[in-house]
C-alpha positions as CSV (number, residue, x, y, z in Angstrom):
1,X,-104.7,186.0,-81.4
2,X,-102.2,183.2,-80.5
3,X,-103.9,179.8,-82.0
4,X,-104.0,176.3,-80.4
5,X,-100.4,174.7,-79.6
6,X,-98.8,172.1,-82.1
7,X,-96.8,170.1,-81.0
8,X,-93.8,168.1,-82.2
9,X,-95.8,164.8,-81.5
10,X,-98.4,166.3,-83.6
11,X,-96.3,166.9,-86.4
12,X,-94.8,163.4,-86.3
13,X,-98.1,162.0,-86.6
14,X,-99.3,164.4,-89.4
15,X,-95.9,163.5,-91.4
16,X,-96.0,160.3,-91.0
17,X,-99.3,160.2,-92.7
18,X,-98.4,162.0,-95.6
19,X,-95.7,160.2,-96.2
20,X,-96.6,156.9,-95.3
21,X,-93.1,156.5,-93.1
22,X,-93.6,154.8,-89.7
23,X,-93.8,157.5,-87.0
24,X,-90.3,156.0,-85.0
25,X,-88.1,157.4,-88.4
26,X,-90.0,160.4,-88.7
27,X,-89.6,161.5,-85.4
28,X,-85.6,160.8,-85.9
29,X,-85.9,163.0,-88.9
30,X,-87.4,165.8,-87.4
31,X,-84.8,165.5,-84.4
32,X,-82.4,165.4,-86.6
33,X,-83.1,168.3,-88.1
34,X,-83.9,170.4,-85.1
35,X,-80.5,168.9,-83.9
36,X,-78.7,170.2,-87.2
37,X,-80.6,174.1,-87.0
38,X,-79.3,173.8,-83.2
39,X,-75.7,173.5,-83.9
40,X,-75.6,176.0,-86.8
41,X,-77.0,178.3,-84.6
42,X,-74.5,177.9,-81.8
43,X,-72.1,177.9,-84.5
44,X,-73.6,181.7,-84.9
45,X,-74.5,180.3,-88.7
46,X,-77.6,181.9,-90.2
47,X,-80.1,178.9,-91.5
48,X,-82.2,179.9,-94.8
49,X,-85.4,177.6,-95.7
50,X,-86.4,179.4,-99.2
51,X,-90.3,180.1,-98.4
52,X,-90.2,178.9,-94.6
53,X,-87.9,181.8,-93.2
54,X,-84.6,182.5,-91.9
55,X,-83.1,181.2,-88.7
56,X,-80.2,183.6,-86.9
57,X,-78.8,184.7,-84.0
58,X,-79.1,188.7,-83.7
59,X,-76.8,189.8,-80.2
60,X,-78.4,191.6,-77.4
61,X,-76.7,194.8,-75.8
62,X,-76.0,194.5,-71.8
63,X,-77.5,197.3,-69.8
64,X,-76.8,198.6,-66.5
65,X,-79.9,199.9,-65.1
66,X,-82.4,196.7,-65.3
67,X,-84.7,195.4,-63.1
68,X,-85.5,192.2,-61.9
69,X,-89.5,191.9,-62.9
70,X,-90.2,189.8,-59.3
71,X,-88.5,191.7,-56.9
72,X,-87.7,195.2,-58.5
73,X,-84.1,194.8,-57.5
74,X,-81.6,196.6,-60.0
75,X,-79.6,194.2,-62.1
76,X,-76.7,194.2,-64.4
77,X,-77.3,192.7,-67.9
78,X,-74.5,191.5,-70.1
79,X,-74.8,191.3,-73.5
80,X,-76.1,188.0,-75.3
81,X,-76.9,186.1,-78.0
82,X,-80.7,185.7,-78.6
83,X,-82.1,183.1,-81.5
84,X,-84.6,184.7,-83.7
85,X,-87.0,183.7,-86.9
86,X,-87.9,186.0,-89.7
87,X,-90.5,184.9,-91.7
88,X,-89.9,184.4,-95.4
89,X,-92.0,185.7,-98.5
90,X,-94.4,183.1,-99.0
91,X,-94.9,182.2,-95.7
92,X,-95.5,185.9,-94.8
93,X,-98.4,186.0,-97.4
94,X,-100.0,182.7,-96.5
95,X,-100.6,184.4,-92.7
96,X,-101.1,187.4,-93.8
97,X,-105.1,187.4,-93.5
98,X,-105.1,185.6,-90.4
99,X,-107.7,187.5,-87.9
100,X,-109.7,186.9,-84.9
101,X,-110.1,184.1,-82.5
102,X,-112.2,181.9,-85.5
103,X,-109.0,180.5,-86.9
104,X,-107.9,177.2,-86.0
């Protein structure tokens, strides 16, 4: 069910139109901001966007007994960090109804 890619050029473009900003400070914006939700989360900080969702990182458990998916060959795992994204209230509702390939 996985829709068409959008891409950060994309967004730039569909920003910059709404906002009427040229498209070269935009795309610093957005960097920026990416940059900022970067750093909090190698800072293990959790970032919170009321109606967007919530940005953490959630730790992994090692394991002993895995498996290389290639070549089947046993591996060890340590235990890591892994970023996640939980979708907030309003945003769960809006996609809520999505179904089907007909979506764009």
């Amino acid at each position: 069910m996985a829709g068409r890619k959008y891409t950060r050029s994309e967004v730039v473009s569909s920003v910059a139109g709404k906002t009427g900003m040229d498209q070269q400070n935009v795309r610093l914006v957005i960097g920026c901001l990416l940059d900022d939700i970067k750093a909090a989360l190698i800072e293990n900080k959790i970032i919170e966007l009321r109606g967007f969702g919530t940005f953490e990182v959630k730790v992994r458990k090692g394991r002993e007994k895995a498996r290389n998916p290639k070549t089947g060959e046993p591996v060890v795992v340590d235990s890591h960090g892994i970023a996640i994204f939980r979708a907030g209230k309003e945003l769960k509702q809006e996609v809520w109804n999505l179904v089907g390939d007909d979506k764009p």
